[in-house]
C-alpha positions in Angstrom: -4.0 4.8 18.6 -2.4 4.5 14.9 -3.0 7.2 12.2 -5.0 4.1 10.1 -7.7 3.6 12.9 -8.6 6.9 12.6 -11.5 8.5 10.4 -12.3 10.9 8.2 -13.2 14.2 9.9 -10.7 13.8 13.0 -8.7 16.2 14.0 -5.3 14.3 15.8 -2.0 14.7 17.2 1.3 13.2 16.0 2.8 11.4 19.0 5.6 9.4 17.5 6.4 6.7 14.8 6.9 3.0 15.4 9.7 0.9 13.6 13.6 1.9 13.5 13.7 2.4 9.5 15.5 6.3 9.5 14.5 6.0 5.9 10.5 6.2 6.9 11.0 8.5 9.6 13.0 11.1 7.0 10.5 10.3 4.6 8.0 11.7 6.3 10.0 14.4 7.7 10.4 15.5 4.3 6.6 15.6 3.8 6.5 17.8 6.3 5.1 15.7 9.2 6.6 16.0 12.3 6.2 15.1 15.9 3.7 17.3 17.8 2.1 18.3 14.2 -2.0 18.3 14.2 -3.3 17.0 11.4 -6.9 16.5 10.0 -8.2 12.9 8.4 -9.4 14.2 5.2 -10.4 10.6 3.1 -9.7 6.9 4.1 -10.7 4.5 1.3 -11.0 0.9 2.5 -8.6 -0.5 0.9 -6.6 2.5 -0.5 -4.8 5.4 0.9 -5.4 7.7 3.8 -5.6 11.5 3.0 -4.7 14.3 5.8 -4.1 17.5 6.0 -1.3 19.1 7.2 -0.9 22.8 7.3 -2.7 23.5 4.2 -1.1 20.7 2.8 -3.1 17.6 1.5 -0.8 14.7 1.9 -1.7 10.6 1.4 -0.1 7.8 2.8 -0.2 4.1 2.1 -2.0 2.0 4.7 1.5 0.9 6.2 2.7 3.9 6.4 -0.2 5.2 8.4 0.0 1.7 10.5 3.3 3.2 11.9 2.3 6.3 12.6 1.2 7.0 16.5 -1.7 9.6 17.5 -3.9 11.3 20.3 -7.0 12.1 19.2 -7.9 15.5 19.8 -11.7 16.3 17.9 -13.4 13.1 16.3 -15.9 13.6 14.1 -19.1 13.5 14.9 -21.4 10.1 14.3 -24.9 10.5 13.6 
């Protein structure tokens, strides 16, 4: 599953990053998300960026960015 098919509310695992640009994977080292990091879906706009939360940390990415990033959901939010 990729970071931009999730929604807000979940709670998710990092699992890895797809594509061999170093520049995106340091990038996002540098925002502090890691491999193995849990992170929370705070906001996903439809055709804007996609807000999480990481370590007290409130972080958005562009839609491509979150396309490359690879999860395992751990809680999703409940539907009503």
């Amino acid at each position: 599953m990729r970071l931009s098919e999730a929604k807000p509310g979940d709670l998710v695992k990092i699992r890895g990053f797809e594509g061999g640009c170093d520049e995106f994977k340091c990038r996002l080292d540098a925002l502090g998300i890691r491999i193995g990091d849990i992170v929370e879906v705070k906001s996903k706009a439809f055709l804007g960026p996609i807000e999480i939360k990481n370590d007290n940390i409130d972080i958005a990415l562009c839609r491509g960015q979150a396309e490359k990033i690879i999860i395992k959901p751990i809680k999703l939010r409940r539907t009503s």
